[in-house]
C-alpha positions in Angstrom: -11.7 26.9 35.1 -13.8 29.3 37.3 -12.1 30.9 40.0 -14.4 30.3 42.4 -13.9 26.9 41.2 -10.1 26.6 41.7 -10.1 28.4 45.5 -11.9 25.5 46.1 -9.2 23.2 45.5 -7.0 24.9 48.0 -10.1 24.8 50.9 -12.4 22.4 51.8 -13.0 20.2 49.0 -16.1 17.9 48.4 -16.7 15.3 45.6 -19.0 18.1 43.7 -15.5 20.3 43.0 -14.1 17.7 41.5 -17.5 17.1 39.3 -17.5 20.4 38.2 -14.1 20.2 37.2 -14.6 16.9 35.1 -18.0 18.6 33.7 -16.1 21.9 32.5 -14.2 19.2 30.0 -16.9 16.6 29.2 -20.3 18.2 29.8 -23.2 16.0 30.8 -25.3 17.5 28.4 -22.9 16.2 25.2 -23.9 12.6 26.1 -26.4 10.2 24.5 -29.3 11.4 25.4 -30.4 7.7 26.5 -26.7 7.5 28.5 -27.0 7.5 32.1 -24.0 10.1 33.5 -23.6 11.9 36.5 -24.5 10.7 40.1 -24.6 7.0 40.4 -24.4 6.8 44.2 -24.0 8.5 47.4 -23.2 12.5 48.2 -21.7 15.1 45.9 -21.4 16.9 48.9 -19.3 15.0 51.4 -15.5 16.2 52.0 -13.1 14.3 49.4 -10.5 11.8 50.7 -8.8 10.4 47.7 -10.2 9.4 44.2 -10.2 6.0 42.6 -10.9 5.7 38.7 -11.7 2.4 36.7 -13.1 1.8 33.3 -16.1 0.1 36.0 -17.3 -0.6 38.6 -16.8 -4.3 40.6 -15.8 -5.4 43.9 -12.3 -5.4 43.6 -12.4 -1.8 42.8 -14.5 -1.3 45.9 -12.1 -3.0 47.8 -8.8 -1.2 46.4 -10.7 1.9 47.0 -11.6 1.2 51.1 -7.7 -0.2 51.4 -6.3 3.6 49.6 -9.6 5.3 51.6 -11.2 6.5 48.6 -14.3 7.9 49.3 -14.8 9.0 45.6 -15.0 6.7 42.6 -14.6 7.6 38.9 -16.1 5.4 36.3 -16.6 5.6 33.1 -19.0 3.1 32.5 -22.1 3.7 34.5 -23.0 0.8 37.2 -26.6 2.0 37.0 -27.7 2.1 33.4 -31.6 1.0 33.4 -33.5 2.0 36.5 -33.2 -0.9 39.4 -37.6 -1.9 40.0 -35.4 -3.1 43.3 -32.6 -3.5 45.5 -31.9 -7.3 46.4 -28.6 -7.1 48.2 -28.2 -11.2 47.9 -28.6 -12.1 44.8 -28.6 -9.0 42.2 -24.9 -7.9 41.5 -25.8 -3.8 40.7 -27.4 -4.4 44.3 -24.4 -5.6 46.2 -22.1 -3.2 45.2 -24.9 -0.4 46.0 -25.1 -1.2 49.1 -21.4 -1.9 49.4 -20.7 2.0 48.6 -23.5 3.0 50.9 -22.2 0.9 53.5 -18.7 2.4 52.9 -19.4 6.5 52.6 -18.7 5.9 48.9 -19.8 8.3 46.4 -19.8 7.2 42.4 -19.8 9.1 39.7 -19.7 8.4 36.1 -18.7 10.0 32.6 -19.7 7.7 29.8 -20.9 9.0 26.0 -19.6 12.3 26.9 -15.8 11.7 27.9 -16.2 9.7 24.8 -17.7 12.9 22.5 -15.3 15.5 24.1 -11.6 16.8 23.1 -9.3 14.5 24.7 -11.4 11.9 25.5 -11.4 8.0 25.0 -11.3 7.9 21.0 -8.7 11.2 21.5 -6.6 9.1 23.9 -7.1 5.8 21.7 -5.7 8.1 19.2 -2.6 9.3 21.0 -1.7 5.5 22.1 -1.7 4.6 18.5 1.0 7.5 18.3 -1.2 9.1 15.4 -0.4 12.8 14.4 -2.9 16.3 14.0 -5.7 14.4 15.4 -9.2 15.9 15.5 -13.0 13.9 15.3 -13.8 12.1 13.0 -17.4 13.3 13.1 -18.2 17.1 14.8 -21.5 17.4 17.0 -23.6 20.2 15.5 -27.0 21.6 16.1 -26.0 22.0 20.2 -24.7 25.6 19.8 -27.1 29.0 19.5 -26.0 32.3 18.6 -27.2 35.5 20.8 -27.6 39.2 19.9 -28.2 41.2 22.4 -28.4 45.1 21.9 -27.5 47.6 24.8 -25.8 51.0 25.1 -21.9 51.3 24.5 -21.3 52.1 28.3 -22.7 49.2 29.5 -21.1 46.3 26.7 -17.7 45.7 29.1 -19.7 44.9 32.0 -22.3 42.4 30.2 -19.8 41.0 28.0 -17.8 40.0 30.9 -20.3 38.3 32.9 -21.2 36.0 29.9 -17.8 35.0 29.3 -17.0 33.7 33.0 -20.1 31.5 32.3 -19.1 30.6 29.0 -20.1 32.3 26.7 -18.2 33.4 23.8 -16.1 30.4 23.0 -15.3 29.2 19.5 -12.9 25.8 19.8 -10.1 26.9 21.9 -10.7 30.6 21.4 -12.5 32.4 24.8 -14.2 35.6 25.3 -15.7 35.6 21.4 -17.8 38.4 20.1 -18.6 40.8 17.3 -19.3 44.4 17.9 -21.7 47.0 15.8 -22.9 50.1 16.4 -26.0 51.3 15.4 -29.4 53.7 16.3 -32.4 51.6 18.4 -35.7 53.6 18.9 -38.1 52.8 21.3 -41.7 54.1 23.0 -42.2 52.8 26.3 -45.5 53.0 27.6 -46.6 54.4 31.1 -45.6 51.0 33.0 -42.2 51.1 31.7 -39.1 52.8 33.6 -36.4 53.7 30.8 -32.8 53.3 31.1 -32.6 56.3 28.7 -35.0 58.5 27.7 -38.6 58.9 29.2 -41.6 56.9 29.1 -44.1 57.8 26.1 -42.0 59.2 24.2 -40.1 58.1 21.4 -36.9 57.8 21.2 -33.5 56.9 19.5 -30.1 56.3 21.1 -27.0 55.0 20.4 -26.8 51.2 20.7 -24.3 48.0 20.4 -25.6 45.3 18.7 -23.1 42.2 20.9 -23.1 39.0 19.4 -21.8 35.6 20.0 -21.9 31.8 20.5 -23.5 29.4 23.3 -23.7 25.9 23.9 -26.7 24.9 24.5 -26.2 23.9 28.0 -25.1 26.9 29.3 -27.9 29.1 27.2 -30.5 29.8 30.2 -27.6 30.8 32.2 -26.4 33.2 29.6 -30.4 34.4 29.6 -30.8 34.7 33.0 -27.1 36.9 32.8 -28.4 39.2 30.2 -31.7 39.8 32.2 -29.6 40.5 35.4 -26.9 43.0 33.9 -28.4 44.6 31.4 -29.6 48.3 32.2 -33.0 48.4 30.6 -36.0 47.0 32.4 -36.8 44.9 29.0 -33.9 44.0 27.6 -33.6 43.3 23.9 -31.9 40.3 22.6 -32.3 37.6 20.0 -31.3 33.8 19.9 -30.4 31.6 16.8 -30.2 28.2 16.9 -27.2 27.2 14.9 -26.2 24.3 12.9 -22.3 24.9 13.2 -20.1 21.7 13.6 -19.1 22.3 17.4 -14.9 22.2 17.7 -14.8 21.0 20.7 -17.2 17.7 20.9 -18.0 15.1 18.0 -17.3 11.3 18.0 -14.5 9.0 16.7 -10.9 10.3 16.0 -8.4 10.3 13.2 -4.9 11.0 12.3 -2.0 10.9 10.2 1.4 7.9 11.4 4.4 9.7 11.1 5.2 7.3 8.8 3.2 4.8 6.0 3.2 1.4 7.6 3.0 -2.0 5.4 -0.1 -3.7 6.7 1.7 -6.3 8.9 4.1 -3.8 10.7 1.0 -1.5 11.0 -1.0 -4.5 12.5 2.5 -5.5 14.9 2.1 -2.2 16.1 -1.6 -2.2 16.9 -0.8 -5.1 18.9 2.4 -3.7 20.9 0.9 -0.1 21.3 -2.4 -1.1 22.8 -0.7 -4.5 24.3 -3.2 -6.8 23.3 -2.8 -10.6 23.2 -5.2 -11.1 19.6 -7.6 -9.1 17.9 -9.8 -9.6 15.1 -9.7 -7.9 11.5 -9.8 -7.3 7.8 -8.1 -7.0 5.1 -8.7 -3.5 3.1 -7.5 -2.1 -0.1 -4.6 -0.2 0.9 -0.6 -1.9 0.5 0.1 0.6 3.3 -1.7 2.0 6.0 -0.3 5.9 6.8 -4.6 7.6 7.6 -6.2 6.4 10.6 -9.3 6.4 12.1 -10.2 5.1 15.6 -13.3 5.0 18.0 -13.4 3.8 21.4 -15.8 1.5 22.5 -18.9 0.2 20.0 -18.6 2.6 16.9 -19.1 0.5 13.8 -22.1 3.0 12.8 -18.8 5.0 11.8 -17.0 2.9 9.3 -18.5 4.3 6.3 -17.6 7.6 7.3 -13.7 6.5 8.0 -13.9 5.4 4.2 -15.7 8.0 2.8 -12.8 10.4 4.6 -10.3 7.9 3.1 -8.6 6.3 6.0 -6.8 3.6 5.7 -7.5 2.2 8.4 -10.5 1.9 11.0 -9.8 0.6 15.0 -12.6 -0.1 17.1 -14.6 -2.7 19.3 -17.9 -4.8 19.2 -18.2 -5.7 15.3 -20.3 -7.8 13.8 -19.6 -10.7 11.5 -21.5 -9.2 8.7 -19.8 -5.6 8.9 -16.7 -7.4 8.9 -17.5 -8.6 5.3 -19.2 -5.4 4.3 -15.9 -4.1 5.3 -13.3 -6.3 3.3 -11.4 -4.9 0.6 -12.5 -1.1 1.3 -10.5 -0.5 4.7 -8.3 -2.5 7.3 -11.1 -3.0 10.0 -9.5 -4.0 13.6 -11.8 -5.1 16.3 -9.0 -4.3 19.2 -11.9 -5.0 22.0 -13.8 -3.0 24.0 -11.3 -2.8 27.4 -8.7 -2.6 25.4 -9.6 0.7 23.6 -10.9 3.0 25.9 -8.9 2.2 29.3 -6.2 4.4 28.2 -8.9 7.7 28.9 -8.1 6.8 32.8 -4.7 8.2 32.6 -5.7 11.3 31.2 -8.6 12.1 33.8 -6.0 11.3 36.4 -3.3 13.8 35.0 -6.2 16.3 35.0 -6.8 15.6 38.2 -3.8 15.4 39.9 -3.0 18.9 37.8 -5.9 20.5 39.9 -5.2 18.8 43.2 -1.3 19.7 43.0 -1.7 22.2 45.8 -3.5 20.1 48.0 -1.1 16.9 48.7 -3.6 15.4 50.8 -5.8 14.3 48.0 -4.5 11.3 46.1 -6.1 10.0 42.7 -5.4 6.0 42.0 -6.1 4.1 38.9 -7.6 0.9 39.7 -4.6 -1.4 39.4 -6.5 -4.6 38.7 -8.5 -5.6 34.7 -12.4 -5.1 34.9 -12.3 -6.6 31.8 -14.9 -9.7 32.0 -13.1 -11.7 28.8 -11.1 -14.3 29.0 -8.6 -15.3 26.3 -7.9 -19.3 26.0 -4.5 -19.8 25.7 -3.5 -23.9 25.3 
């Protein structure tokens, strides 16, 4: 976390802080790119009260939130998904509760497809509820990571290095301030319009040089540009970018993980049940006699069945399958529709002990789960 970033928890604090904070763990930019995160409605800038979080968003949650003067709302779901062609306060639903936040100094702000693709997010949490071991994704993002070379003289390689790192550069999984170091001769001519660091213009010339290297996201690459073009000595400075094809550590899709234990099928499905206190689910059978290799994804993942058998899990838990990947599914893994709710409410706990980590020197600023279900189903009991 940023220094500048954490003073701000002990001053004045406005909803952005927090956003930034939430953004540093689940970047917008790791989301489906036809996912709709970030700002839903109001200010980023007004002073924070306290903070309500639910899966999404509905009146009740508006209403808990006025009663525990909330002026900040986490979902994860976004309320606004496709663009509104208009705002009619009677009878559209995404409408009302617009106008309800506006009405109410309410700002919302959502983290969808990337608190599911980040370290420790819904299927990571999902995971951890299941009490699964050594868990890590299922499936790693790639191709979102570039590597840079830059090439500057020994005396100035602290001072550039460090600036890229407090912006993030440098970091390999959970592994900061990254880099590889070589020394070697750069020549140059500069012409009459140039104004050397080193040497004098038209004239050739060779110094000693360090050729820095080391990984970006791409999110934070034109801020690592713009860095390099601000700190380095020369009036031209000389650096090269790569894009990569690297699985990235820290984001990717779907979990797995080893029970401490093998499970027979049925205690393996009794627990399933208990752990993620469900009333029914749906599933089938697969090909194992006991189930020890799991694999889980929050939400609608069924695209990622075939890769949960090809990695030879025994088991597969998600939400939203379809009656014919059910039967493509029999006999090759144990395939548990748990329900959508049901597998990714369990993230809200873990953005609220990250929260109330940040916030625990400022004990005016309380963080509330939403105590009420914003699930819409229904189960018919008789």
């Amino acid at each position: 976390m940023h220094s500048e970033l954490r003073s701000a928890f002990f001053l004045f604090m406005t909803c952005n802080n927090v956003v930034k904070y939430i953004e540093e763990w689940a970047p917008k930019e790791i989301a489906w790119e036809q996912d709709n995160v970030g700002l839903q409605v109001g200010s980023l800038n007004r002073e924070l009260k306290n903070i309500m979080l639910c899966l999404e968003l509905t009146e009740g949650v508006i209403k808990d939130s006025i009663k525990q003067k909330c002026n900040f709302i986490f979902s994860h779901h976004p309320l606004l998904f496709n663009p509104l062609k208009n705002l009619d306060t009677q009878n559209d639903k995404n409408s009302i509760l617009v106008e309800k936040l506006i009405k109410n100094n309410i700002t919302l702000y959502s983290a969808h497809t990337n608190l599911d693709f980040t370290k420790d997010g819904v299927s990571f949490q999902l995971a951890k509820k299941l009490k699964l071991n050594n868990i890590d994704f299922l499936v790693n993002l790639n191709y979102n990571q570039y590597k840079v070379v830059v090439f500057i003289p020994e005396k100035s390689v602290e001072k550039l290095s460090e600036k890229i790192f407090e912006i993030g550069g440098g970091v390999i999984g959970e592994y900061e301030n990254c880099s590889f170091r070589t020394k070697g001769e750069g020549t140059f001519k500069g012409s009459s319009k140039t104004q050397p660091y080193i040497g004098r213009k038209n004239k050739q010339e060779k110094i000693e040089e360090v050729r820095l290297e080391f990984k970006v996201n791409k999110w934070k690459l034109n801020a690592v540009i713009s860095t390099i073009n601000k700190y380095h000595p020369y009036d031209e400075p000389a650096f090269d970018v790569y894009p990569l094809g690297n699985e990235n550590i820290k984001y990717g899709a779907g979990a797995y993980g080893n029970l401490t234990k093998a499970l027979s099928q049925k205690d393996f499905l009794s627990a399933v049940k208990n752990n993620l206190n469900l009333k029914n689910f749906r599933f089938v059978n697969g090909n194992k006699k006991s189930i020890k290799k799991v694999a889980v994804c929050g939400g609608s993942c069924s695209d990622l069945i075939n890769t949960a058998i090809n990695k030879g899990m025994d088991a597969f838990i998600t939400a939203d399958i379809k009656y014919h990947t059910f039967h493509d599914a029999a006999n090759k893994i144990l395939l548990i529709d748990a329900g959508h709710y049901e597998t990714e409410i369990h993230v809200l706990s873990e953005v609220q002990k990250r929260l109330n980590k940040i916030l625990s020197n400022n004990k005016k600023i309380k963080v509330f789960k939403y105590k009420g279900s914003t699930n819409p189903i229904i189960f018919y009991n008789n």
